[in-house]
C-alpha positions in Angstrom: 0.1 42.6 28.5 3.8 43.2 28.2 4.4 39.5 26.5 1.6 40.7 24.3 3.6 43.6 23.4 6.9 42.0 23.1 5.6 39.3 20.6 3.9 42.5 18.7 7.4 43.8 18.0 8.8 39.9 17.1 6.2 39.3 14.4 7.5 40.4 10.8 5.0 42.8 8.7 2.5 40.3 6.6 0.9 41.4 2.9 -2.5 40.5 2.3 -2.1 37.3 0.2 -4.9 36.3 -2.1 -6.2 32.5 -1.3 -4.7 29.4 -3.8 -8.3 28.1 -5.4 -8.0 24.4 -4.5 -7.6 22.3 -7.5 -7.7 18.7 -8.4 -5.1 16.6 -10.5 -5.5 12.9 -11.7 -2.3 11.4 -11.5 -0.8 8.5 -13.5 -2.3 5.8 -11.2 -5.9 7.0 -11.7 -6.0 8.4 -8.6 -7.5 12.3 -7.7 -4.9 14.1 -5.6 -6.4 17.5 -4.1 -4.2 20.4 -4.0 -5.3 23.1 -1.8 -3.5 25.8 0.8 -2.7 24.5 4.2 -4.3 26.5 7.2 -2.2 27.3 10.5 -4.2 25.4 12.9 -3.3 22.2 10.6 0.0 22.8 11.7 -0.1 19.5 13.8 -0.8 16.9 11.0 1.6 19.1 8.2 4.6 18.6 11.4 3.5 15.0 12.0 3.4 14.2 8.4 7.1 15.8 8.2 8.7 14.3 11.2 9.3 10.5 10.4 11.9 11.8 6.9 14.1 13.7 9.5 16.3 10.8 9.7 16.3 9.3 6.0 19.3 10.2 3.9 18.4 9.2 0.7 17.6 11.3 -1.4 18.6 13.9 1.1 14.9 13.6 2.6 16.6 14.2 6.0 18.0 17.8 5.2 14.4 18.8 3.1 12.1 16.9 5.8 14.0 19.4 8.4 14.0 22.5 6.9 10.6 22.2 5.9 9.5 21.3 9.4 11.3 24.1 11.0 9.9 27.1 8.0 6.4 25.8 8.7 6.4 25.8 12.6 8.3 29.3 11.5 5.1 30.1 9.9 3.0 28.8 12.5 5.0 30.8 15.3 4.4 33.8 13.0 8.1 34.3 12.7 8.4 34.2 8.8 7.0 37.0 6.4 4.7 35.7 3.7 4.7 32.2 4.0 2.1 30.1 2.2 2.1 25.9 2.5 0.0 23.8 0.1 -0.8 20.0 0.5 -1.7 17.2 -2.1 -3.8 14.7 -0.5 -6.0 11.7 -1.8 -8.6 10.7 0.2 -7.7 13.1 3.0 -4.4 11.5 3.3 -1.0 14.0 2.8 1.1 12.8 -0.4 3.0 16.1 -0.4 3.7 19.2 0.8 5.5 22.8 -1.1 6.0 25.8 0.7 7.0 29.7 -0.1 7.0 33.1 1.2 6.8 36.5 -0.6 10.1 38.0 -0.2 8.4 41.3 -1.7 5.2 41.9 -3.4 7.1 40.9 -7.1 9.3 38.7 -6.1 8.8 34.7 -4.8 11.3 32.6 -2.5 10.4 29.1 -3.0 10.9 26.9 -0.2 10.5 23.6 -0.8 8.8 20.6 -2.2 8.5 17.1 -0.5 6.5 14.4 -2.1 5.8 11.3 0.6 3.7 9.2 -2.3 6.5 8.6 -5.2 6.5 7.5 -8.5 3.7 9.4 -10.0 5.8 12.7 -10.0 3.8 14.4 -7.2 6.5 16.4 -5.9 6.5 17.8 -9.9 2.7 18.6 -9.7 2.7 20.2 -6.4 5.7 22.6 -7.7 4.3 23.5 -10.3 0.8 24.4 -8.5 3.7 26.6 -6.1 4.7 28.6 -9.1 1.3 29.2 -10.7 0.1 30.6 -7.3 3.4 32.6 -7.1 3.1 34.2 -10.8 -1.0 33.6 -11.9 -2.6 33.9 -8.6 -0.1 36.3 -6.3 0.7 38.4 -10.0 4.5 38.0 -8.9 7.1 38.8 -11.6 9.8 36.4 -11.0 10.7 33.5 -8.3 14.3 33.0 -6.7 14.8 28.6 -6.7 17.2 26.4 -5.2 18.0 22.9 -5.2 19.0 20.6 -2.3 18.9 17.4 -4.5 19.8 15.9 -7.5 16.1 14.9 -8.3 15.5 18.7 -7.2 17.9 20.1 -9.7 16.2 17.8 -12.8 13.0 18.5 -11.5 13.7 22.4 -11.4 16.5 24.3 -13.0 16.6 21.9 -16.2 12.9 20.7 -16.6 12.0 24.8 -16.5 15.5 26.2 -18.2 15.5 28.5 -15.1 18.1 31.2 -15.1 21.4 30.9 -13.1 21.4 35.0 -12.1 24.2 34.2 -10.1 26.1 33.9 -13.8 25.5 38.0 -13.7 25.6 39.0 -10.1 27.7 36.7 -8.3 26.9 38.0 -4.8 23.3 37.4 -5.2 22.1 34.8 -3.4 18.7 32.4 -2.0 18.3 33.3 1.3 18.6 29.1 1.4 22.1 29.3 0.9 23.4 26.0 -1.3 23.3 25.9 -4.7 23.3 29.4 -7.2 20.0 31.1 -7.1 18.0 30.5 -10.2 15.2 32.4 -11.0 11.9 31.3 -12.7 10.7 34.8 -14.3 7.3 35.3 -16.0 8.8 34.7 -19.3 9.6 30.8 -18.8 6.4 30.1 -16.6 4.4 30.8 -19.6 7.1 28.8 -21.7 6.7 25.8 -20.0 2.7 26.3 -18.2 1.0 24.4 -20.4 3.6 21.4 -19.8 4.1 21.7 -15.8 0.4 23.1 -14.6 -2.3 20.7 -14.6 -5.6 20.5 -12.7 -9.0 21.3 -13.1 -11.4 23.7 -11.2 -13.9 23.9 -9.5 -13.0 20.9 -7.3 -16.2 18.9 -6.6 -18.0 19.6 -3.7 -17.7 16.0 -2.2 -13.9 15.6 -3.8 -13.1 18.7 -2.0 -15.1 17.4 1.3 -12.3 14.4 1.7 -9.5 17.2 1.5 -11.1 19.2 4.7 -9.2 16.9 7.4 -5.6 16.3 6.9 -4.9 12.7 8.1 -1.1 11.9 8.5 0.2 9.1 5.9 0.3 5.7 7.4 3.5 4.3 5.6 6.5 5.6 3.6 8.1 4.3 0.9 11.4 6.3 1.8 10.9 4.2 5.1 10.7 0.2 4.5 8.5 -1.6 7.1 7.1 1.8 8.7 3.9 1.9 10.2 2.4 4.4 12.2 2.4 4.7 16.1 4.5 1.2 16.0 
């Protein structure tokens, strides 16, 4: 009763966040990639899916792969406020996962966005899925972005002409740290929506169906000759 008590006064205050409507998105290859919000018990296969990119340094996988890990288990452990996760996955299998909190009811703190399937701009298509459930589904106002990447800051701060508020208030900052906060407001979401948010709803019932069990990817490209469990 009195650990019950004590882990009362460790978990942070939650808002009631409305649910992310799966979607689906065909990607360049043909293939249907399933974008829908992660739940906590699938915490297992989301840390499992994470876990082989701690230790690959290109294209700073290693520092993303480990923050990522350690905000969802911080999710998970109920010891982040307002965290959501969502996962792409064809056939069931994780190709990417994004992840956010609500730092207040208008304004967004993305996390971040790691793609395991490359090539086909996943990463891109589960970002922008991030942001339309940040400003279209959650009614934010603006989202505070920053990059840990190269690739991140192409993909991000020029791709959506985000502004560097940092140029007006200098001490403002990501709670991330690194790079100057940008900030994607409502104004240059609906700029660039039609361009960065793709997918169609409803998902089909039996599309949807291979989306219900997260399976862990077998092989990376980021790793050459991985294989699972050998």
């Amino acid at each position: 009763m009195i650990i019950d008590e004590l882990e009362k006064k460790l978990r942070p205050p939650e808002l009631e966040l409305k649910p992310y409507p799966p979607k689906v998105i065909t990607l360049a290859s043909g293939e249907k990639m399933v974008v829908r919000e992660a739940r906590r018990e699938e915490v297992g296969v989301l840390l499992g899916t994470v876990y082989p990119l701690l230790g690959v340094p290109k294209d700073f996988y290693d520092i993303v792969a480990s923050r990522i890990y350690a905000e969802i288990l911080g999710w998970y452990r109920y010891r982040v406020a307002n965290e959501f996760v969502l996962v792409g996955a064809i056939d069931g299998v994780i190709v990417g996962i994004v992840n956010s909190r609500l730092a207040s009811k208008d304004i967004g703190m993305s996390y971040h966005t790691i793609a395991i399937k490359r090539g086909l701009r996943v990463g891109a298509q589960l970002f922008a899925a991030k942001m339309e459930h940040h400003i279209e589904i959650l009614g934010q106002k603006e989202v505070l972005i920053v990059a840990e990447s190269p690739i991140g800051f192409k993909r991000w701060m020029i791709e959506y002409d985000l502004e560097n508020r940092e140029d007006k208030y200098p001490e403002f900052r990501h709670e991330l740290g690194g790079v100057p906060t940008y900030v994607l407001t409502t104004e240059l979401y609906n700029a660039v929506r039609d361009q960065k948010v793709t997918g169609t709803r409803p998902v089909d019932t039996e599309l949807l169906a291979t989306a219900d069990k997260l399976k862990m990817p077998d092989e990376y490209p980021q790793i050459p000759g991985y294989k699972r469990g050998k």
